[in-house]
N, C-alpha and C positions, 0 to 999 in steps of 0.2 A: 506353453509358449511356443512349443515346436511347430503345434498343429496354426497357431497364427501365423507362426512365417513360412509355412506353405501354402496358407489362405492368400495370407499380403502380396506371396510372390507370384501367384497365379492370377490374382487380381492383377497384378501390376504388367504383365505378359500380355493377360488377355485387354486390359485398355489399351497398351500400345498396338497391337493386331487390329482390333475394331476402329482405333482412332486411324489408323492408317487406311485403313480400307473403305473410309468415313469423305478422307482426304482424297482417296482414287477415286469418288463417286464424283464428287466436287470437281475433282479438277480436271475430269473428262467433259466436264457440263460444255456444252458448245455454247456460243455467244452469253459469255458472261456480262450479268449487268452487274453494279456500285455493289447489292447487296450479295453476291453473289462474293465476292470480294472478304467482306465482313464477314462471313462463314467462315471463312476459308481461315483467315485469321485466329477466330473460334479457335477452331476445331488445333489448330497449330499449336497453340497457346496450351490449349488440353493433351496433345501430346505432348508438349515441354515439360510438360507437370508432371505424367505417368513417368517419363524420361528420367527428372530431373531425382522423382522416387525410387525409380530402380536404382541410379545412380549411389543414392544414398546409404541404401538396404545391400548394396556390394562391392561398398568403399568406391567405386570408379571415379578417380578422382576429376582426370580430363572431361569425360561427361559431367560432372556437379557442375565444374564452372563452365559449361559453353551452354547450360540450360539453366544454372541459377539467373543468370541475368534479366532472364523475361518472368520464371515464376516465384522469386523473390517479393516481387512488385506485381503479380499478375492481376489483384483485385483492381488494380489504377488502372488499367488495360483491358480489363472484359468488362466492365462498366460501363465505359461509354463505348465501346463495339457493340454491346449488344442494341443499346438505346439507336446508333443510326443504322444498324442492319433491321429492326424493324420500322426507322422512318423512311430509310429508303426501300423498303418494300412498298410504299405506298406516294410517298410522294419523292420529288425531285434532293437531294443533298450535293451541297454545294462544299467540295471538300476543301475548295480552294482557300477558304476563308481563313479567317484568325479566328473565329472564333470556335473553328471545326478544331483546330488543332491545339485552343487551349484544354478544350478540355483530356485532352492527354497528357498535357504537360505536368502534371503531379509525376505520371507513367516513370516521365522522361527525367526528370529532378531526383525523385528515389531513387530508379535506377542508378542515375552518377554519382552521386551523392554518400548513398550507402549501401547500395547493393555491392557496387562492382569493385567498391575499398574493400568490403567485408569479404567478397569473394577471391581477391587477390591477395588478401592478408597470411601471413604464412603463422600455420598456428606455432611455431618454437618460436622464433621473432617478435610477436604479440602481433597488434593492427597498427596498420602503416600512417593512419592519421590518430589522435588525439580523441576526436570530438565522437569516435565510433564508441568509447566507452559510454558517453551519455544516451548515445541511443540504442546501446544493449541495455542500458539501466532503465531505460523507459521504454522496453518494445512493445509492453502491452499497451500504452496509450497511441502508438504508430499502429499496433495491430488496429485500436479501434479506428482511425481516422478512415484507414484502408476499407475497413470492414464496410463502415456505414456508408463511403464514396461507394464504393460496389452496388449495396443495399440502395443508396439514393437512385443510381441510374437504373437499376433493374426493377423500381416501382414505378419509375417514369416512362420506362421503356411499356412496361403495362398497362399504364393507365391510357398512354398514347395508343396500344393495340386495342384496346377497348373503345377508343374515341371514334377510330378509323373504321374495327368492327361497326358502329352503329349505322353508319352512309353508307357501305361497302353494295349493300343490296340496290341503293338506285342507282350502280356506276356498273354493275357488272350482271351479265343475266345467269352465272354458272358461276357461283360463292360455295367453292368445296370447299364444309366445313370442316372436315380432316385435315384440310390445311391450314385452316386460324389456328387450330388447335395443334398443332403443332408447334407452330410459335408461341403460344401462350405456352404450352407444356415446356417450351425451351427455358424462358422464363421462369417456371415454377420447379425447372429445376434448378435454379442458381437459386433460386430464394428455398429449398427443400436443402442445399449443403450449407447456405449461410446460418440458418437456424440451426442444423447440429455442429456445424463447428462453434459457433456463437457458444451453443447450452456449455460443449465439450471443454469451450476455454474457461468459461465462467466457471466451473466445476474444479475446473482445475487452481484456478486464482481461490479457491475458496475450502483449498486443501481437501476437497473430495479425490481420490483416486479412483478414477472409473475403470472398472476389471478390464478393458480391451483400449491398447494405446489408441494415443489420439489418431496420429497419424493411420492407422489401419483402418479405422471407421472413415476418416477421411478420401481415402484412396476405394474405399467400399459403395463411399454415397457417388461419388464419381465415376464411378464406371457402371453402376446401375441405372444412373442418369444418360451417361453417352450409350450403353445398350437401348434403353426405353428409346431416345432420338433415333437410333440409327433404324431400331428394328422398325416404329411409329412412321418416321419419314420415307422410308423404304419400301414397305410392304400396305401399308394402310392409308398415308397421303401420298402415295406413288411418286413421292420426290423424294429429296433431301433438304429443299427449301420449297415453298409456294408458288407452283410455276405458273399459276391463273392469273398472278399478278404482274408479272414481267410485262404483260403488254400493259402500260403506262396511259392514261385517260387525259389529255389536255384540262388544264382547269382546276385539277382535283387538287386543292394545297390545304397545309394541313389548317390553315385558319376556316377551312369548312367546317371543320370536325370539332371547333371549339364547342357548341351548343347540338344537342342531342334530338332537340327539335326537329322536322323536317317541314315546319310552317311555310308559308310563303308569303308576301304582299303582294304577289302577281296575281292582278286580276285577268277574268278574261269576258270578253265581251260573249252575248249568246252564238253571235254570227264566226265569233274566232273558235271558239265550242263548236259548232258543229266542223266548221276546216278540220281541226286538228282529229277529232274521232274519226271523219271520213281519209284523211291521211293516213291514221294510225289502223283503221281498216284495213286500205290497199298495203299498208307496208307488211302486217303482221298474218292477217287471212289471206288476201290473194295473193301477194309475192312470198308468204311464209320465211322472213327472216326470222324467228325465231328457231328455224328448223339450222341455223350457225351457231354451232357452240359457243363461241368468241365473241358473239353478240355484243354490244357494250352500249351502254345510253348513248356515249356519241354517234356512232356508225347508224339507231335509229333515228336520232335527233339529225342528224346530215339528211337522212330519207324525205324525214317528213319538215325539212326547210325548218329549225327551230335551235335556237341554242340549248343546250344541256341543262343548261339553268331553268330555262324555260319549261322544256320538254318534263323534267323531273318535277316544276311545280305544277304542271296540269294533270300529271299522272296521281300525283298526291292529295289534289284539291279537289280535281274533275271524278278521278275513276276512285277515287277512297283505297291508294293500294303505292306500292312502289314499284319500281322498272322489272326488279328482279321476281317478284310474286308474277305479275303480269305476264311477264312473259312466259315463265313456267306455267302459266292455265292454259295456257296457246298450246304447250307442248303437252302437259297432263291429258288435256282432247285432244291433241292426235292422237297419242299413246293409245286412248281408248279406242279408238275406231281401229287404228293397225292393226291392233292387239286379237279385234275381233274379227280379223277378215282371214278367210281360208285359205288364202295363198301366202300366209304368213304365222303356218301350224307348224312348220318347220323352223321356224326365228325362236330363238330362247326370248324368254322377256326382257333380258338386257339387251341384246341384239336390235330388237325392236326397239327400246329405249333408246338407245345409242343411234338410231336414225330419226329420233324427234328431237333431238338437238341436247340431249345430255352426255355431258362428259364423262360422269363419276358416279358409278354404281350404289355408290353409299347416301350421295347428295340424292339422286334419282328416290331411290326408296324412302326414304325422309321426307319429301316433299310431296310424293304419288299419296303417303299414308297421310298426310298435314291436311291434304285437300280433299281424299276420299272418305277416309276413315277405316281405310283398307290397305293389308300391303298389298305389292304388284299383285303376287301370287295368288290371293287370298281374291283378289277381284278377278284373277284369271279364273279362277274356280267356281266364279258366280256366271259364266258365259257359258261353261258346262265341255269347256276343251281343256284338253290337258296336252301341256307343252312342257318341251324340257325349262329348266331355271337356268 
């Protein structure tokens, strides 16, 4: 038992450290947008927690109650944060509403109700209201309601990130994929600690005694979780949230992303067919937008005189392709040709990448290999030069 609570106490150290440093990354972010916000929140909430543990494991009593209060109730509370920190990553959230703030209000009822009795309760005195007996006598039926509220919004919150993923590609010409996946990882891990604490409690109502306390595996899966985010967001999607999405696309609401289709009823005459490919000519070969990262269906849809709508059903119907494949062919042939000219022996292959309008080294390779059948490298080696990587 020794060796657990040097384990538990070192856990509980190093999440307050990482969550902290989590929270400096965040809140040096310059021009923060809604979601940007709902992180922030996060990550707060998951300190309170780490907090509210040490607390516990060292008697402190003034810390218990100035952090039980948020992680008492914290399932009613990261529930629906997480569900509109990934709809406002993609469309507009209107927080002004009633109906933005009922769904916190469970949050906000527990917390007064029997959080902040139970936590003000003085244990020689007994509890200051009555009615607190009944809901220690029934906490595992509260546990559930909590558990599944949690569980409810964090499969909503997914199934919505997958909706969004399906369009993403004809709204933005540079979809790093390290950064969906991020969010979905964020996701999978709230649903990776609901599942063991779930098994852990069930176990326990069922008079199983599991050799390692609840609470330590608990505070275990959480801090493996906010390690994998920080190190994942940090190092590999070079953020801490999804920064390709910040710039916001007029139009894009989430009732697009109901249907999975990308059909259209728009037809186009032969005569409007030839306009639009000799438009999307000049815009793409001669004036080479695709060589801007930032690229976005509107900015070429503005080029070539066409609404979004529009523009994305004739890329889909006309060229058998979507905005974001398209425009990555435009950039995969320049890649080729830069790649092979001698006064660019000296440019690494990302270097040269990175001047055909790629953002992300990871995306860049993924797509170079989807469309060649080659990595970068692997086709630099078929030109017969050799260049640094």
């Amino acid at each position: 038992m020794d060796n657990f609570n040097l384990i538990h106490e070192f856990a509980l150290v190093c999440g307050i450290i990482i969550t902290l440093l989590i929270l400096l990354l965040l809140g040096k972010k310059q021009n923060k947008q809604l979601h940007d916000y709902f992180l922030l929140i996060f990550f707060i909430a998951v300190l309170f927690l780490f907090l509210n543990h040490y607390a516990n494991y060292h008697q402190i009593f003034w810390l218990h109650v100035s952090t039980n209060f948020l992680t008492a109730s914290i399932n009613f509370l990261i529930g629906p944060l997480i569900y509109y920190y990934i709809k406002s990553l993609f469309t507009k959230v209107n927080y002004k509403t009633p109906r933005f703030w009922l769904t916190f209000l469970p949050f906000l009822i527990y917390t007064l109700i029997f959080t902040l009795p139970l936590t003000l309760s003085n244990p020689t005195d007994g509890l200051i209201v009555d009615y607190l007996h009944l809901y220690l006598d029934n906490s595992t039926a509260f546990y559930t309601v909590e558990t599944l509220y949690l569980l409810f919004f964090t499969l909503l919150a997914l199934q919505l990130l997958e909706q969004f993923t399906n369009v993403l590609k004809s709204y933005y010409s540079n979809l790093t994929r390290a950064d969906i996946l991020w969010s979905k990882r964020l996701l999978l891990g709230v649903i990776l600690y609901l599942v063991i604490d779930i098994t852990l409690t069930i176990s326990e109502i069922t008079l199983y005694q599991f050799p390692i306390p609840h609470y330590y595996i608990n505070v275990m899966t959480i801090l493996l979780v906010v390690l994998y985010l920080g190190y994942y967001g940090f190092f590999q999607a070079q953020m801490l949230l999804p920064s390709f999405l910040m710039e916001k696309t007029s139009g894009f609401k989430s009732k697009n992303v109901k249907k999975k289709s990308t059909k259209s009823n728009t037809s186009f005459s032969t005569e409007e067919i030839t306009q639009i490919k000799a438009a999307l000519h000049k815009s793409l070969e001669k004036e080479q937008l695709y060589l801007n990262e930032t690229l976005t269906l509107s900015d070429l849809a503005q080029e070539v005189q066409l609404t979004d709508k529009k523009l994305s059903a004739f890329i889909n119907q006309e060229l058998d392709t979507n905005f974001y494949e398209l425009v990555n062919q435009y950039r995969i042939a320049t890649f080729k040709t830069e790649v092979a000219l001698v006064a660019n022996q000296n440019l690494t292959i990302w270097g040269i990448a990175s001047q055909c309008g790629f953002n992300s080294k990871t995306s860049f390779n993924r797509i170079f290999k989807k469309q060649t059948g080659l990595t970068p490298s692997q086709y630099q080696k078929t030109l017969g030069g050799k260049k640094p990587k």
